[in-house]
KEVEXLUM-634459 format. One record per residue (C-alpha): residue number from 1; x, y, z; chain. Coordinates in Angstrom, 3 decimals. Each point is the difference from the previous one (the first is absolute). Layout:
N
<NUM, <X, Y, Z>, 'A'>
...
END
This chain:
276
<1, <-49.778, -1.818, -36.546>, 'A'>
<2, <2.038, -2.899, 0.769>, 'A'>
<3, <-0.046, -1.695, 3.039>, 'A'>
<4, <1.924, -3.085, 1.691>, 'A'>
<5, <-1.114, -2.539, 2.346>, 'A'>
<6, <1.900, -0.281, 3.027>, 'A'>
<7, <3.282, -1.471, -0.406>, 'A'>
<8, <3.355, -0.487, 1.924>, 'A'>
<9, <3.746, -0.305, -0.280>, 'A'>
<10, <2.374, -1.423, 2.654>, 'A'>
<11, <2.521, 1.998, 1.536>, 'A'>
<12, <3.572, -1.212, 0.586>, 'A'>
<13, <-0.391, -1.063, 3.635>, 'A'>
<14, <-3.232, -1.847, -1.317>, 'A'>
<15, <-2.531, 2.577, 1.062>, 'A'>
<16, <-3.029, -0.183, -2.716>, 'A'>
<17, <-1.177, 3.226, -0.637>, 'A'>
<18, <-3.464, 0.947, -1.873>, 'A'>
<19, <-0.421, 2.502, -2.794>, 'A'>
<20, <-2.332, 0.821, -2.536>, 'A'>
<21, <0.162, 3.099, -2.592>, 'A'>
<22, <-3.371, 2.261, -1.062>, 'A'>
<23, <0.097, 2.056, -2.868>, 'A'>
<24, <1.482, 0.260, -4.039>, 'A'>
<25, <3.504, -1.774, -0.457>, 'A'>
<26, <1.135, 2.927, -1.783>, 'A'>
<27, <-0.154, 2.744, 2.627>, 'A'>
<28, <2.435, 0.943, 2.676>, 'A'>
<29, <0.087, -2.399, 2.855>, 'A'>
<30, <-1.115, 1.137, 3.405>, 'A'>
<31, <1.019, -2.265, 3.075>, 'A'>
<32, <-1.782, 0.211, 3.048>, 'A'>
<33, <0.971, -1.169, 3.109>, 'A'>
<34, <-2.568, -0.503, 3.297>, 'A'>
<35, <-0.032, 1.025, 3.772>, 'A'>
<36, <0.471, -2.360, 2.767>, 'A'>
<37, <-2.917, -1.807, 0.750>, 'A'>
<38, <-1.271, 0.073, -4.040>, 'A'>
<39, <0.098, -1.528, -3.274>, 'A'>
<40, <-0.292, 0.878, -3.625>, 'A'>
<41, <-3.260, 0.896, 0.198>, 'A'>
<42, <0.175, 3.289, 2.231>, 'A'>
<43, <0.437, 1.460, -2.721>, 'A'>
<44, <-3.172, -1.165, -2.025>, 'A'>
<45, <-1.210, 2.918, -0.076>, 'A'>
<46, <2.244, 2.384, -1.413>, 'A'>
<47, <0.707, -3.032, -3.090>, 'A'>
<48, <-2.385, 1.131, -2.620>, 'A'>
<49, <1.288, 3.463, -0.104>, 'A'>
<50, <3.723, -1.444, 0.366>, 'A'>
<51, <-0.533, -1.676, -3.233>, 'A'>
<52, <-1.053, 2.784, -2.081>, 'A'>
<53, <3.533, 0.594, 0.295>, 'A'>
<54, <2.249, -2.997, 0.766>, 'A'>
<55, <0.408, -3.533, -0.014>, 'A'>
<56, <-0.564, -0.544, 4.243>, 'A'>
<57, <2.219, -2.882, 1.445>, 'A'>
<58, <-1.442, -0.632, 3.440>, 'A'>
<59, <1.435, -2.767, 2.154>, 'A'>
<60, <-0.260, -1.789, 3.759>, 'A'>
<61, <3.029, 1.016, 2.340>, 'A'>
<62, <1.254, -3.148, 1.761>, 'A'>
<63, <-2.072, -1.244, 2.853>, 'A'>
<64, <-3.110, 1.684, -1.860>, 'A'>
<65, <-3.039, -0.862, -2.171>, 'A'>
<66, <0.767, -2.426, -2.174>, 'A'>
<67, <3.786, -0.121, 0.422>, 'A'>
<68, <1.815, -2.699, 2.652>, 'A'>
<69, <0.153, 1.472, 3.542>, 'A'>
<70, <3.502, -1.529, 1.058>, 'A'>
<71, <0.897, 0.596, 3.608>, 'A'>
<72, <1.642, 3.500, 0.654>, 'A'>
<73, <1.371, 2.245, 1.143>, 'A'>
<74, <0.347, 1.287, -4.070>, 'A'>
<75, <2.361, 2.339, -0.851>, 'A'>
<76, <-0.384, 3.460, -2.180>, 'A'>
<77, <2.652, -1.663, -2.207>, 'A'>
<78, <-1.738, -2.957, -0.031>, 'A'>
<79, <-3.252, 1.970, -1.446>, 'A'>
<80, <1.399, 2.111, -2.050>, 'A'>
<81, <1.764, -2.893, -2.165>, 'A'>
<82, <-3.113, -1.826, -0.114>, 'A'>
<83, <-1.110, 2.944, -2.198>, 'A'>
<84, <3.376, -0.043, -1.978>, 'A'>
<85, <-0.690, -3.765, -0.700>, 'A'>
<86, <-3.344, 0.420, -0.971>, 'A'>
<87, <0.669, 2.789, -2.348>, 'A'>
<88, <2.897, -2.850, -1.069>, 'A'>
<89, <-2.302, -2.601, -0.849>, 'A'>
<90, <-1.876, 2.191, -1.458>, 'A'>
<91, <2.729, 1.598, -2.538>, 'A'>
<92, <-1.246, 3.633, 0.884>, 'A'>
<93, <3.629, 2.316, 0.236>, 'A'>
<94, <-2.054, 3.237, 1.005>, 'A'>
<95, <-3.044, 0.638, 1.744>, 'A'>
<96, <-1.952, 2.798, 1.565>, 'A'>
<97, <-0.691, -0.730, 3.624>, 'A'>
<98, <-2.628, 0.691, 2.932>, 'A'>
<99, <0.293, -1.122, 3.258>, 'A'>
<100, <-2.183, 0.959, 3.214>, 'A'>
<101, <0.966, -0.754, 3.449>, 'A'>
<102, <2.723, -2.711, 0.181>, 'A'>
<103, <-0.631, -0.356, -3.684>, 'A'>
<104, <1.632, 3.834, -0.406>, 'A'>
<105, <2.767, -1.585, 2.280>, 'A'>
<106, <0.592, -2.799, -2.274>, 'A'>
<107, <-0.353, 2.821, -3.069>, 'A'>
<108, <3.009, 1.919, 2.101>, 'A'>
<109, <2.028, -2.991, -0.102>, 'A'>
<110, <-0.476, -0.970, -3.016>, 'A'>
<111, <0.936, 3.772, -1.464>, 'A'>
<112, <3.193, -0.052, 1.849>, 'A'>
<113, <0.819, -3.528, -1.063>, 'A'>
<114, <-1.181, -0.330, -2.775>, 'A'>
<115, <-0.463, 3.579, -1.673>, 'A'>
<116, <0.323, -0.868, -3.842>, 'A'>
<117, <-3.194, -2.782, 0.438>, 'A'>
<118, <-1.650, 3.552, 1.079>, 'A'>
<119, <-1.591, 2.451, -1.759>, 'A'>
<120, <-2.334, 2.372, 1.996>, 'A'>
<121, <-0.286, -0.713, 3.705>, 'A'>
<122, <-3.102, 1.224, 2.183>, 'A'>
<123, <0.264, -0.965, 3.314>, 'A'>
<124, <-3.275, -0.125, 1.827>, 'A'>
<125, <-1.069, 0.297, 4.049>, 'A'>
<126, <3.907, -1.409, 0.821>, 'A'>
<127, <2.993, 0.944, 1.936>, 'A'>
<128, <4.114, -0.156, -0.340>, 'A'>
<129, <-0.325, -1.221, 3.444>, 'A'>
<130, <-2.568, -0.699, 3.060>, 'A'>
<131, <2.004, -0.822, 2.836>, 'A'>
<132, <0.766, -0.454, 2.409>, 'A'>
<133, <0.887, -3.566, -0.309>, 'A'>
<134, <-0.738, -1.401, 3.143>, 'A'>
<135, <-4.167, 1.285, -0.670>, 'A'>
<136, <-0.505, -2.612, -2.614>, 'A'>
<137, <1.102, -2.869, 2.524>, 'A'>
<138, <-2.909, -0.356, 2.304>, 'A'>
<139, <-2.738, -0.129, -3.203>, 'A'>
<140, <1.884, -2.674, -1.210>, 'A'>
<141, <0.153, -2.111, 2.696>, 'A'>
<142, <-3.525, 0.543, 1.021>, 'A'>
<143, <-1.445, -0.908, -3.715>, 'A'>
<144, <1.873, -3.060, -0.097>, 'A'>
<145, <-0.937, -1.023, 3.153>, 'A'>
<146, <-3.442, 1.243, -0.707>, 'A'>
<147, <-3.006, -2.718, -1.148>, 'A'>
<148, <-0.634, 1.798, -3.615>, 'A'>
<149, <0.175, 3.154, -1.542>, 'A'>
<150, <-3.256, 1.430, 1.220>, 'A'>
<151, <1.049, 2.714, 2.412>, 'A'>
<152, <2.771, 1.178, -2.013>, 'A'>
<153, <-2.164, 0.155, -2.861>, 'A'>
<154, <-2.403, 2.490, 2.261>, 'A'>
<155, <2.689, 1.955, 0.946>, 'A'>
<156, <1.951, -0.280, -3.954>, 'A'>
<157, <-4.043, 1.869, -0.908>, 'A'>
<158, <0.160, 2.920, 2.388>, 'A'>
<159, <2.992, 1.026, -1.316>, 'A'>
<160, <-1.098, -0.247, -3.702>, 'A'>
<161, <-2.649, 1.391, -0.274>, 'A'>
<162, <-2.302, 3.105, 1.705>, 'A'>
<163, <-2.653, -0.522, 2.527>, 'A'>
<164, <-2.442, 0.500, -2.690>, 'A'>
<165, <1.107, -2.636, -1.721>, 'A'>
<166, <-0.400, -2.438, 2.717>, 'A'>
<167, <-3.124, 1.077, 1.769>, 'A'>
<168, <-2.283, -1.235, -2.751>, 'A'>
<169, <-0.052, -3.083, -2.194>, 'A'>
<170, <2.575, 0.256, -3.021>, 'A'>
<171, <0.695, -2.477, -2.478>, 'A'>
<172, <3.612, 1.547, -0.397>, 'A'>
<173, <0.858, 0.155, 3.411>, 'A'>
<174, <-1.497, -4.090, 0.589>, 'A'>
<175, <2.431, -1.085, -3.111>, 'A'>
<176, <2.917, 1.254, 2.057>, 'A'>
<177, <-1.214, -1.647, 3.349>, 'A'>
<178, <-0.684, -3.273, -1.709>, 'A'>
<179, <3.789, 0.324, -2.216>, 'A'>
<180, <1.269, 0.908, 3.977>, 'A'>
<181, <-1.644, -3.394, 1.382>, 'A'>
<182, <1.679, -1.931, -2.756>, 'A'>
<183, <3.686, 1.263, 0.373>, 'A'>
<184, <1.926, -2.257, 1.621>, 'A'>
<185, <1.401, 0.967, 3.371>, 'A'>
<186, <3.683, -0.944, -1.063>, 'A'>
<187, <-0.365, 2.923, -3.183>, 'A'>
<188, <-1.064, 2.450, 1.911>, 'A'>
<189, <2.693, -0.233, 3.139>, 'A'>
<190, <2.266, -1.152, -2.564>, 'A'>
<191, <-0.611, 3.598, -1.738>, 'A'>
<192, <-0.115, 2.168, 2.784>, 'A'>
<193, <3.692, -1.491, 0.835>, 'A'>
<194, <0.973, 1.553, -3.660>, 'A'>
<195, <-0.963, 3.308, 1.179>, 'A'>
<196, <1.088, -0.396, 3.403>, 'A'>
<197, <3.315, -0.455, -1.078>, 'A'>
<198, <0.096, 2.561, -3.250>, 'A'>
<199, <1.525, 3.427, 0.473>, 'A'>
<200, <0.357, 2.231, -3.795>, 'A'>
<201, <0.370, 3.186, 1.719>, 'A'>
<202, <3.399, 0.144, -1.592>, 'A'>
<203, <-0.069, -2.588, -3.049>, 'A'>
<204, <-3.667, 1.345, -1.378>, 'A'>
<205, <2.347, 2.936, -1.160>, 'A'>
<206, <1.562, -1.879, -2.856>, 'A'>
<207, <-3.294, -0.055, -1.774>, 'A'>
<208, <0.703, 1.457, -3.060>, 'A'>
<209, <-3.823, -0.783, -1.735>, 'A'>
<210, <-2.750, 2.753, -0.208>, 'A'>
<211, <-1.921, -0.713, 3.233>, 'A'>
<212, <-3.272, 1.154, 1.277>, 'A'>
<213, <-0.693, -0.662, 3.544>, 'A'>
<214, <-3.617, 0.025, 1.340>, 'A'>
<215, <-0.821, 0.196, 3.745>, 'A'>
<216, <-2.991, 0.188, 2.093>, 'A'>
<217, <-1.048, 2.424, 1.728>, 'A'>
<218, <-1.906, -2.003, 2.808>, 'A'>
<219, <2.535, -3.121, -0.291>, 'A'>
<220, <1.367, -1.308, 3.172>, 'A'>
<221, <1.566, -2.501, -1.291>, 'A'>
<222, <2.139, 1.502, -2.631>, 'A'>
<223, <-0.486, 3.841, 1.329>, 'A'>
<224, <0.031, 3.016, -2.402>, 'A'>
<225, <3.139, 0.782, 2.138>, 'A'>
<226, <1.581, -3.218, -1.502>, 'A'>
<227, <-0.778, 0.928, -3.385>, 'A'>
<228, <1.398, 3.371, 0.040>, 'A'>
<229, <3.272, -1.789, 1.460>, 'A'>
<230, <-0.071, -1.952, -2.952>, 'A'>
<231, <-0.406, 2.332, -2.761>, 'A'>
<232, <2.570, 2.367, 1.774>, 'A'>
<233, <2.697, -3.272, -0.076>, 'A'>
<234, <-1.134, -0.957, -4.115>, 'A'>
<235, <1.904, 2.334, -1.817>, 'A'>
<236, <-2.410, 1.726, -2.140>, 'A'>
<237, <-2.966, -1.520, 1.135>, 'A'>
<238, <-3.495, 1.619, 0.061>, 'A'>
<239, <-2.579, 0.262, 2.855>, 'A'>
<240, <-4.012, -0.634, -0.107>, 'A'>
<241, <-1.940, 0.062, 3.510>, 'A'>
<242, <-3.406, -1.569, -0.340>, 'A'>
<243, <-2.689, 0.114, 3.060>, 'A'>
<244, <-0.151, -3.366, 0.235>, 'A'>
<245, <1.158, -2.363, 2.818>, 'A'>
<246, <2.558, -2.886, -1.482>, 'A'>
<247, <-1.604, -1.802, -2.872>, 'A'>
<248, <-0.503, 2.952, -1.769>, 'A'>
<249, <-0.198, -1.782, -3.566>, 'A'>
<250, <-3.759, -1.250, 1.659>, 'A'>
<251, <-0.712, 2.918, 1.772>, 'A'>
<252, <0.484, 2.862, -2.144>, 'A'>
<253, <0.175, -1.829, -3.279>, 'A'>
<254, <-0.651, 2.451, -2.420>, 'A'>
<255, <2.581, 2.537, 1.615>, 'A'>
<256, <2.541, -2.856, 0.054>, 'A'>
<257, <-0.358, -1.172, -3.735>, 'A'>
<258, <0.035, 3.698, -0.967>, 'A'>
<259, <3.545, 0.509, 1.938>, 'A'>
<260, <1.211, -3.319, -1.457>, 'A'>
<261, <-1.034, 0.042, -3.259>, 'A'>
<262, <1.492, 3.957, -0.812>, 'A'>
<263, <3.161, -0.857, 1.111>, 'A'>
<264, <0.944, -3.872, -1.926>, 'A'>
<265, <-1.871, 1.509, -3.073>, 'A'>
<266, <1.863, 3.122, -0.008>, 'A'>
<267, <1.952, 1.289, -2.929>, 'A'>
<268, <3.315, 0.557, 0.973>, 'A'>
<269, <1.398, 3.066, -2.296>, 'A'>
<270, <2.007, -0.588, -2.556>, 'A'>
<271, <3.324, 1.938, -0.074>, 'A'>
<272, <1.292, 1.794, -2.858>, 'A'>
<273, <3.242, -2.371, -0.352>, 'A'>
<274, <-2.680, -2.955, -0.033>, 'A'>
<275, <-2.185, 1.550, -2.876>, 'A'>
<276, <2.863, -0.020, -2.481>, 'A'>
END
């Protein structure tokens, strides 16, 4: 296997934005793309069997990890050509892509943007929309106001992850308290804004790629009632429920590779007309 250091390109309003690739140059590349609150490495886990597969491109959304943190309030636009940029740089024309949470908001975006960079789309523990607005207003002004990140980062864990989870000591569940700590304040308000003020009830129907969405049975962030809304707007798409609260790649991780993994690496019939 081949695998990068870190590294970063700079987007056109001057944001720097960190990347690195796992896996063999010559297979299919896989972008993923994080959850508020994250960074590449939520998805450490799930790597190893990613790469039996495909090249994985993981990368920092602004105001995350090891990317800048400008001040916000982002933008889904915004996000969603910080991806197109990278992939840019990068000279990559087509990609499969995975995104959970805002990450499968950016993935939207990006499909009805963008939908020749896309090749298969799953879309993971996300929404078309969580309004109202006017909910996402108080949270930002308290964080920014707030001293540090430390009692949204209790509050960002209870609605990961299961009691269970949290109850005893876990070394999984202690890398994403101590990634929470380290997010800047500005990234995270400066996200939530992006959602606050994205609505693809109506535009996530021009997705025209094969699209599996995933939802969570115990999610209250991104409900199984949201996901259902959003494979019933995806023309096409395909719906997996997993008992799992929202970061169901952690949770249930074997389930969720299995879901993922049979649908990118699916043989899509060939057609008489294309055999001759």
């Amino acid at each position: 296997m081949t695998s990068s250091t870190l590294t970063a390109i700079t987007t056109g309003d001057g944001v720097r934005i960190a990347y690195r690739f796992d896996g063999e140059q010559d297979r299919p590349v896989l972008l993923l793309s994080n959850s508020i609150g994250t960074d590449l490495h939520m998805w450490d886990g799930q790597v190893p069997a990613l790469t039996e597969h495909f090249r994985v491109l993981r990368y920092d959304a602004r105001g995350h990890g090891a990317s800048d943190a400008p001040a916000g309030p982002y933008s889904l636009d915004r996000l969603v050509r910080d991806v197109v940029e990278l992939l840019d740089a990068l000279d990559l024309r087509r990609v499969h892509v995975l995104g959970l949470s805002l990450g499968g908001i950016v993935a939207q975006g990006l499909a009805v943007r963008e939908p020749e960079r896309v090749d298969r789309l799953v879309l993971s523990n996300t929404a078309a929309y969580l309004g109202p607005p006017q909910q996402w207003d108080r949270p930002i002004a308290d964080l920014l106001a707030a001293p540090d990140m430390q009692a949204t980062a209790e509050t960002f864990l209870r609605n990961w992850f299961p009691a269970r989870m949290l109850d005893e000591p876990n070394e999984v569940v202690e890398g994403f308290r101590a990634t929470l700590l380290a997010t800047p304040r500005a990234g995270v308000a400066g996200s939530w804004a992006a959602v606050r003020d994205a609505d693809l009830r109506r535009t996530a129907a021009l997705v025209t790629n094969p699209t599996l969405v995933i939802a969570g049975e115990h999610d209250t962030v991104t409900s199984a009632a949201h996901g259902r809304e959003l494979a019933g707007i995806v023309p096409g798409a395909r719906f997996t429920l997993l008992p799992t609260v929202h970061m169901a790649n952690v949770e249930r991780q074997a389930e969720f590779l299995d879901a993922v993994l049979a649908f990118l690496t699916e043989r899509v019939p060939v057609t008489p007309a294309e055999r001759s």
